[in-house]
C-alpha positions in Angstrom: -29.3 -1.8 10.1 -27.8 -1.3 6.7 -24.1 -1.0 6.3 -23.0 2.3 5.9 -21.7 3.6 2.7 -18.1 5.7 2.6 -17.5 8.4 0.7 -13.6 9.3 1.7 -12.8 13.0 -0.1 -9.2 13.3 0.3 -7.6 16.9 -1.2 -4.6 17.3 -2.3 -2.2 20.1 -0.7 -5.4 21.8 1.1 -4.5 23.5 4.2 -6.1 23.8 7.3 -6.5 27.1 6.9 -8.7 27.3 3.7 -12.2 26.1 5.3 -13.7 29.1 6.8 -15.4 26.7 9.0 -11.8 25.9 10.7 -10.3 29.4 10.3 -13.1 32.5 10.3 -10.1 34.8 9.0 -10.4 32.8 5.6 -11.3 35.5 3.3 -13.5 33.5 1.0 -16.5 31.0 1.6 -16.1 27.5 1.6 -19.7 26.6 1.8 -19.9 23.1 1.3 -16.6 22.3 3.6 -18.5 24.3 6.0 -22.0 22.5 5.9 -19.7 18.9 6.4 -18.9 20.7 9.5 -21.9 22.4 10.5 -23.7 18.4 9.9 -20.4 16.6 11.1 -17.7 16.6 13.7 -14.6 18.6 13.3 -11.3 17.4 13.8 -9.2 20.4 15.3 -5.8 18.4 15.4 -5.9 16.1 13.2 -3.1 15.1 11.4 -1.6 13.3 8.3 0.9 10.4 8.5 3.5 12.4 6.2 4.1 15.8 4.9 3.7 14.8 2.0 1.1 12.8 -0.8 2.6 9.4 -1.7 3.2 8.8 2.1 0.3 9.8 3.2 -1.8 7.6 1.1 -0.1 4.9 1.9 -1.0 5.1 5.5 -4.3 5.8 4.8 -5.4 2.7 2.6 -2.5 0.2 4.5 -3.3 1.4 8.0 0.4 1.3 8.3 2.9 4.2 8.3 4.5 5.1 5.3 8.0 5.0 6.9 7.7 1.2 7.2 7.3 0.9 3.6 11.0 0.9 1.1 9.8 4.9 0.7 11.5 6.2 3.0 11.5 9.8 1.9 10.0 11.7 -0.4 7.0 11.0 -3.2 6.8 8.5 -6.3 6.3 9.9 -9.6 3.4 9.1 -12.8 5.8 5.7 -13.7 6.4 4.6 -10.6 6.8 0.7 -9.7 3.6 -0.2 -7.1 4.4 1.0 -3.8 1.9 -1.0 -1.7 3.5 -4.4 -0.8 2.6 -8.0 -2.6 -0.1 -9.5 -0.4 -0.4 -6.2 2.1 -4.6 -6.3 2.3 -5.7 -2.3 2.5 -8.9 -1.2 3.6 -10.6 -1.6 0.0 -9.9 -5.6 0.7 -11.4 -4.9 3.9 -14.5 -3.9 2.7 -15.0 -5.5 -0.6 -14.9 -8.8 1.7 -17.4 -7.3 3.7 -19.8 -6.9 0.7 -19.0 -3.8 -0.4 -18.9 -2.0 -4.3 -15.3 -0.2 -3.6 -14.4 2.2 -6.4 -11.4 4.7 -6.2 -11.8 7.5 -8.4 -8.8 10.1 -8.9 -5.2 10.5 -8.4 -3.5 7.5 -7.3 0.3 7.9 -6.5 1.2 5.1 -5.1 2.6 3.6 -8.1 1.5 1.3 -10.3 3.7 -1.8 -12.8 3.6 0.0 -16.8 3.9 -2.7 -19.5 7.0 -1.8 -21.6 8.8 -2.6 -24.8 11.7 -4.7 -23.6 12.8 -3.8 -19.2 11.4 -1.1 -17.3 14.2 1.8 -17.9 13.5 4.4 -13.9 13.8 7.3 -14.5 14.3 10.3 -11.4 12.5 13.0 -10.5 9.3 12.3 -12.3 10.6 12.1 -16.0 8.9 10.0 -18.6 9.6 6.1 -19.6 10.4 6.7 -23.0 9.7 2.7 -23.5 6.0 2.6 -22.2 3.4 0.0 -23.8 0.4 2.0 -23.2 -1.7 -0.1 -25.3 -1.5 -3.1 -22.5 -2.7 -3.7 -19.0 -1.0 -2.2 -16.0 -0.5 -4.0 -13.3 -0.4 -3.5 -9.4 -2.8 -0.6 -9.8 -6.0 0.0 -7.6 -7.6 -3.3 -9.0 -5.2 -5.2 -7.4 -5.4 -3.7 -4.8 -9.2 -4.0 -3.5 -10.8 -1.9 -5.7 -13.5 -3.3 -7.9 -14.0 -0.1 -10.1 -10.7 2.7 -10.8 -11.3 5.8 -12.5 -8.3 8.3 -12.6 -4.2 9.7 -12.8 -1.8 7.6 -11.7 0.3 10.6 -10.0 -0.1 14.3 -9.4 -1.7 16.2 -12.2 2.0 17.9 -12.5 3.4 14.6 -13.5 3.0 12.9 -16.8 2.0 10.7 -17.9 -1.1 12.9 -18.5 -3.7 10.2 -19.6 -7.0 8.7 -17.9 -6.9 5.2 -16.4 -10.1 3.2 -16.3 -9.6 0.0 -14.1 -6.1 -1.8 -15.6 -6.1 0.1 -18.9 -5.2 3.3 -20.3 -8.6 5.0 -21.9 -7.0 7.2 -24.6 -3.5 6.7 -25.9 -0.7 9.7 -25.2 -0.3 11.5 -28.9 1.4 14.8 -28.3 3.2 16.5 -25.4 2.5 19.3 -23.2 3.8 21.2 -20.6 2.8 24.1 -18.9 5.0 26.9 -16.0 3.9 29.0 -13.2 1.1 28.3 -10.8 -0.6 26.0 -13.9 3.0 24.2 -13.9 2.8 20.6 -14.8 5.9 18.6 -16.3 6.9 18.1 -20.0 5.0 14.4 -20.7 2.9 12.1 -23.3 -0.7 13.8 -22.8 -4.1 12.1 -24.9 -6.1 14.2 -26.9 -8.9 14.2 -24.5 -7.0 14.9 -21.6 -7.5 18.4 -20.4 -5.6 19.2 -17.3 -8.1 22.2 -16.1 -11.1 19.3 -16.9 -10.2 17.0 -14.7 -11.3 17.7 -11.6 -14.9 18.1 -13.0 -14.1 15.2 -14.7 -13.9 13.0 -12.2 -16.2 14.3 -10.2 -18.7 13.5 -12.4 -17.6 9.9 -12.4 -18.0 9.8 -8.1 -21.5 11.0 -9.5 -22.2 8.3 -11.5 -20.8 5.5 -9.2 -23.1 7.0 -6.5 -26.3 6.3 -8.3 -25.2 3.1 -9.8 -25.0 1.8 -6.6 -27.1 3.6 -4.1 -29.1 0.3 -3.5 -25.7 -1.5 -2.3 -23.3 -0.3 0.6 -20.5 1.3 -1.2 -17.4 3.1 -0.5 -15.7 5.5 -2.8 -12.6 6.7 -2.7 -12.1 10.1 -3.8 -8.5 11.4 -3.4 -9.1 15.0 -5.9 -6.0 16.3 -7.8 -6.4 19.5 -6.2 -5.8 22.7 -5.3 -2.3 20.5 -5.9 -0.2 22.3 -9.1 -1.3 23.0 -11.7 -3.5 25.0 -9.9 -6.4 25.5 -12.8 -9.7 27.0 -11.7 -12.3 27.2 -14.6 -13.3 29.9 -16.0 -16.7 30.0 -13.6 -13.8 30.0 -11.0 -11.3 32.9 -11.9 -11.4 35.6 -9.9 -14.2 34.4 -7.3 -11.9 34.2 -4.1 -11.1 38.1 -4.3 -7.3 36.3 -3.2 -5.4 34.4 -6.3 -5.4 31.5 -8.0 -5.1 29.3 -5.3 -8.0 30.6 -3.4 -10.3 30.7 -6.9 -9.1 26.5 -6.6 -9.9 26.0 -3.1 -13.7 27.2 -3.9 -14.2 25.4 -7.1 -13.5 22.4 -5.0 -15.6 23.2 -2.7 -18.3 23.4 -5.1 -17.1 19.5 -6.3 -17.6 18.4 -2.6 -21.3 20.3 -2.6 -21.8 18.0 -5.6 -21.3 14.8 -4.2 -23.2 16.1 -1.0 -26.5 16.6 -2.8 -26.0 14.0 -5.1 -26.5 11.7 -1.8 -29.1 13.6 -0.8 -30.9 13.1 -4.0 -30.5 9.5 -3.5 -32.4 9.0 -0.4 -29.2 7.8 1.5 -27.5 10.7 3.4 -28.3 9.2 6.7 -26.6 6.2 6.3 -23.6 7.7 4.1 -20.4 8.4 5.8 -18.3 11.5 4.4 -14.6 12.1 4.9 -13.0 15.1 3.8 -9.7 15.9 4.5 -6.1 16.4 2.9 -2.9 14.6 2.4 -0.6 17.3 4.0 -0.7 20.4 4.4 -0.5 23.5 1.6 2.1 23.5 -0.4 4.3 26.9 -0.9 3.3 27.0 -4.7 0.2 28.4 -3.5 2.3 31.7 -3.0 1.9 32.6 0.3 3.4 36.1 0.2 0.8 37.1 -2.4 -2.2 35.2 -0.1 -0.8 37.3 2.6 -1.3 40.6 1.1 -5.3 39.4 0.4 -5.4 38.4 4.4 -5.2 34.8 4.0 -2.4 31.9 5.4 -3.4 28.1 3.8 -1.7 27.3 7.3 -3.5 29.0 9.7 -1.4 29.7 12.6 0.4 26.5 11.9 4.3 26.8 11.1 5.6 25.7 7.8 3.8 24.2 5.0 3.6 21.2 2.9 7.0 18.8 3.4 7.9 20.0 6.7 8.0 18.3 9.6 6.4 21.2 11.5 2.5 21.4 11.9 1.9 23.4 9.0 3.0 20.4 7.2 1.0 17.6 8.6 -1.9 18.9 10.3 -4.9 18.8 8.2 -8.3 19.7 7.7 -10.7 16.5 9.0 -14.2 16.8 8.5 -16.6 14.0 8.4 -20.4 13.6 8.4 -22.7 10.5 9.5 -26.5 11.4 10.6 -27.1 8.4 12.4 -24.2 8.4 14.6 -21.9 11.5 14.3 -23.8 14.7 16.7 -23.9 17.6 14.4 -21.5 20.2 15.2 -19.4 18.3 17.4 -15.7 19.0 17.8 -13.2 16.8 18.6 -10.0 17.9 20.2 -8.2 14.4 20.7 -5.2 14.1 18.3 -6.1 12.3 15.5 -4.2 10.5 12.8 -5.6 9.5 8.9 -3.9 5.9 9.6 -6.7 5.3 11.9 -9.2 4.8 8.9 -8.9 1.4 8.6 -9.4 0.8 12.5 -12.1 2.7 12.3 -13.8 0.9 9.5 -12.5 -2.7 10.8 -14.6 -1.5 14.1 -17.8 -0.2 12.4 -17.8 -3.6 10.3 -16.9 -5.4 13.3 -14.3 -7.4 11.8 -11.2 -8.4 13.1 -7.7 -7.3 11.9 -4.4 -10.0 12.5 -1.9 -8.5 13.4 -0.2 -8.2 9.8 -3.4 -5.6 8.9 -3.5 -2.1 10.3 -0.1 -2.1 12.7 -0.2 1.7 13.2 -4.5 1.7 13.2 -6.4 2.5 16.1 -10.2 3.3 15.7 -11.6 6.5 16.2 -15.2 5.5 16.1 -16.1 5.8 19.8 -15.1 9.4 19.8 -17.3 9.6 16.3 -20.3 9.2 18.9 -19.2 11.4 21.2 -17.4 9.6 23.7 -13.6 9.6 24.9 -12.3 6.3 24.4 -9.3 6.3 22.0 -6.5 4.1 22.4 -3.8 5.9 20.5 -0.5 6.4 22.6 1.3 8.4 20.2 1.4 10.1 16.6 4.6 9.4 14.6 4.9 12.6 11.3 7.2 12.2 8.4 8.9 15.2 6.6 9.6 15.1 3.1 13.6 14.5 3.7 12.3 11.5 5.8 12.9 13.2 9.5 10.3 12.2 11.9 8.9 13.2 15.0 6.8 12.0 17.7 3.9 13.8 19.6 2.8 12.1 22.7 0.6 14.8 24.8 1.5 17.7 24.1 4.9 17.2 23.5 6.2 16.6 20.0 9.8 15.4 19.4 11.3 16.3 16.0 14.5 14.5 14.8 15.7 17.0 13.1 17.5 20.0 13.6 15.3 22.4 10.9 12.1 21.8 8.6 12.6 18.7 7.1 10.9 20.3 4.1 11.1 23.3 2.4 10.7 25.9 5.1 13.5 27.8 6.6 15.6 26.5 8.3 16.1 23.7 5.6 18.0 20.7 5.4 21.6 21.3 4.2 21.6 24.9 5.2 23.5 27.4 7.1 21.1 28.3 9.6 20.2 24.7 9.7 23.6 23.5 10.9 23.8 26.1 13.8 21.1 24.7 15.4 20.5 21.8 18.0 20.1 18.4 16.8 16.7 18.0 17.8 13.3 19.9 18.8 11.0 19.5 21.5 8.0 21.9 21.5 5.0 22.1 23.8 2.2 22.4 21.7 -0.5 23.5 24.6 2.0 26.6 25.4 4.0 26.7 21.9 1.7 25.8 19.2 3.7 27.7 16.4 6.7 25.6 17.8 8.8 29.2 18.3 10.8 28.0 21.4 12.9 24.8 21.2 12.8 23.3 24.6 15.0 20.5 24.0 17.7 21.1 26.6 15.3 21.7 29.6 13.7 18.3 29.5 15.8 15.5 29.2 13.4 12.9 30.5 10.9 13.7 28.5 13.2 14.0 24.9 14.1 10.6 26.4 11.2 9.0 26.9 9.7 10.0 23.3 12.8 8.8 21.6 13.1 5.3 23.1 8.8 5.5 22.3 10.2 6.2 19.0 12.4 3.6 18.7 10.2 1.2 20.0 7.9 1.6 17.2 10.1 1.4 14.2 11.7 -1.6 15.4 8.9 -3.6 16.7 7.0 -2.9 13.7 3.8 -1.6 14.8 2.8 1.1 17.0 -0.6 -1.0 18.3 -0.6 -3.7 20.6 0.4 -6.8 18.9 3.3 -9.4 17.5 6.1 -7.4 16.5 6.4 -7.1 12.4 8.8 -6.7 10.3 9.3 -3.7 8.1 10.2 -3.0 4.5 13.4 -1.9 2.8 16.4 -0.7 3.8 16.8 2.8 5.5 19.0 4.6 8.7 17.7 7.0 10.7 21.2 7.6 13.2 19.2 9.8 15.6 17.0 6.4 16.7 20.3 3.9 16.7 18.4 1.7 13.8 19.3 0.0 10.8 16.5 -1.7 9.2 18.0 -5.2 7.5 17.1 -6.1 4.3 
């Protein structure tokens, strides 16, 4: 049987709300998300490493959670130094050894090594390296990372620098800056004169396009992490005003109409039964959205989830997870075991049937038997980050949150009032307490106890899947797990 190609569609800042196929009080259609479904299996708790993008990546490609890499909170920006470890194999290496085209085409963030006049001068929160060589390679990008092929942004579409990256060079060189406010926000930076920020999602769609019929003769797997409905939130003029909610919405359908691309693309190719396709999203919606003014149109990004994007609650990491295979995913299926994105490379490692060491994959378990249908899933627990770097721990139904608030940007947040007159940690029961309204820390002791030392078993073991322990990366202390990571 021929190996199966991968498609992996990954949105950025897409609730679980906004598919109509997950949430039938979404006031606008979502076709295309809905036929994935409809052909697929759904994922109904399925959740995202962190509450945020860079994090979330990470554990997608490594296999590994983000936590155990030096970022221990928050995102990288456009200039970032890689983030993926020298040596660390992700699952592009996985299956370009297997014989595989890999291509990722999109918004990177996970950093990536600029060539500079004279030493790299950082810069925080997001701002521009004034001493940039953009005329040479980069290095530590995708292509060095198991890609063969890498189309794309190297951060959010809000961060500069605001130029196209084709494999380990830069396609058009910055000439002039931009900068833009409101929903369509993105940062003062060096833009190219091609560069169009409300193009490039069409853009590089058209390039997933391409790849597919180059290589619809050879297993491949593309990559696909959009830049969207992420700020600037930019629907095209085809798109404006289509939702009958706001911006936002309008953004949410024009992707949807990216994804219906790619789907009949395959289609038109004669290889839909032995294509894969992922879609999900790397956290949950973020606020920027504007939720009040979705509200008043009837529509919530985060379902019945609480919070959004960056918070340690629900809203923040469960996602949307839809994914489609003919030959061996039952259509319409739902699945309703908890699910994590780090399982990808598990999953893939299992389908291939190749074996992982145990420096590959530490927090990976495959999914693939309950892909057929069946109930064998070896996952013990699900470990979330917030942006603030809280975590939390949901074994069950139970879900242990380190923190006293949000984590994020939801009320209560870190730092604040209503924050610091709270307990120091939350306990919800998600079968009884789904929009985690009732703290019910203090009534069971055993069980905050036994998820904490869980907790703390995994950081400092190194892995969360049966194995030799590992070590992790950086330097960070969490004092409500008694760890200090050395150096």
């Amino acid at each position: 049987m021929r190996k199966p190609n991968i498609i992996y569609i990954l949105a950025d800042d897409m609730g679980y709300g906004d598919i109509f196929y997950l949430n039938e009080k979404c006031p606008f259609e979502t076709k295309y998300f809905d036929q994935i479904g409809r052909e697929g299996m759904n994922f109904i708790d399925a959740h995202s490493t962190s509450a945020v993008c860079t994090p979330s990546r990470y554990g997608i490609l490594t296999g590994r959670y983000n936590w155990r890499s030096r970022l221990k909170s928050g995102v990288v920006g456009g200039y970032t130094p890689h983030l993926i470890e020298d040596g660390r194999q992700t699952v592009a290496n996985v299956l370009s050894d297997a014989g595989y085209y890999t291509a990722c085409i999109g918004k990177w963030h996970l950093g990536m090594d600029w060539a500079c006049h004279g030493e790299f001068k950082n810069v925080p929160n997001f701002g521009v390296v004034e001493n940039v060589d953009y005329s040479q390679p980069i290095k530590n990008g995708p292509i060095d990372f198991g890609f063969q092929y890498y189309y794309g942004i190297s951060g959010s579409l809000d961060m500069p620098p605001y130029v196209y990256i084709e494999n380990n060079c830069v396609v058009e060189l910055p000439t002039h800056i931009t900068s833009n406010t409101g929903k369509m926000f993105w940062r003062e930076g060096p833009t190219a004169p091609g560069f169009k920020h409300e193009q490039v999602l069409p853009e590089l769609t058209d390039k997933v396009l391409e790849t597919i019929e180059q290589h619809k003769e050879e297993p491949f797997f593309i990559y696909f992490p959009i830049p969207a409905p992420h700020t600037p939130i930019l629907p095209t003029k085809d798109w404006q005003g289509i939702s009958g909610t706001n911006e936002y919405g309008d953004f949410v359908m024009m992707c949807d109409a990216m994804v219906g691309k790619v789907l009949e693309k395959v289609k038109a190719c004669g290889i839909e039964e032995d294509t894969i396709i992922i879609y999900t999203s790397d956290n949950g919606c973020s606020p920027s959205a504007d939720y009040r003014e979705l509200a008043t149109k009837g529509h919530n990004p985060s379902y019945i989830f609480r919070g959004t994007k960056a918070d340690i609650y629900e809203g923040g990491h469960r996602i949307p997870l839809l994914i489609k295979w003919p030959r061996i995913i039952k259509a319409g299926s739902i699945c309703k075991e908890p699910v994590c994105l780090v399982d990808f490379m598990a999953t893939v490692a299992e389908i291939l049937e190749v074996y992982l060491p145990d420096h590959m994959g530490e927090d990976s378990v495959s999914e693939l038997d309950l892909w057929k249908g069946g109930a064998t899933y070896e996952r013990e627990a699900i470990v979330h980050q917030s942006i603030d770097g809280s975590l939390s721990i949901r074994k069950g139904k139970y879900k242990l949150e380190m923190c006293k608030g949000s984590g994020g940007w939801s009320a209560p947040m870190p730092g604040s009032e209503e924050e610091a007159a709270l307990a120091s940690f939350q306990l919800y029961d998600l079968e009884e307490d789904i929009r985690e309204q009732h703290n019910i820390y203090s009534q069971y002791p055993k069980i905050v106890e036994e998820l904490k030392n869980l907790l703390v078993k995994y950081v400092k073991e190194g892995r969360s899947t049966p194995g030799s322990p590992q070590a992790n990366n950086g330097k960070a202390v969490w004092p409500t797990i008694s760890w200090i990571e050395e150096e």
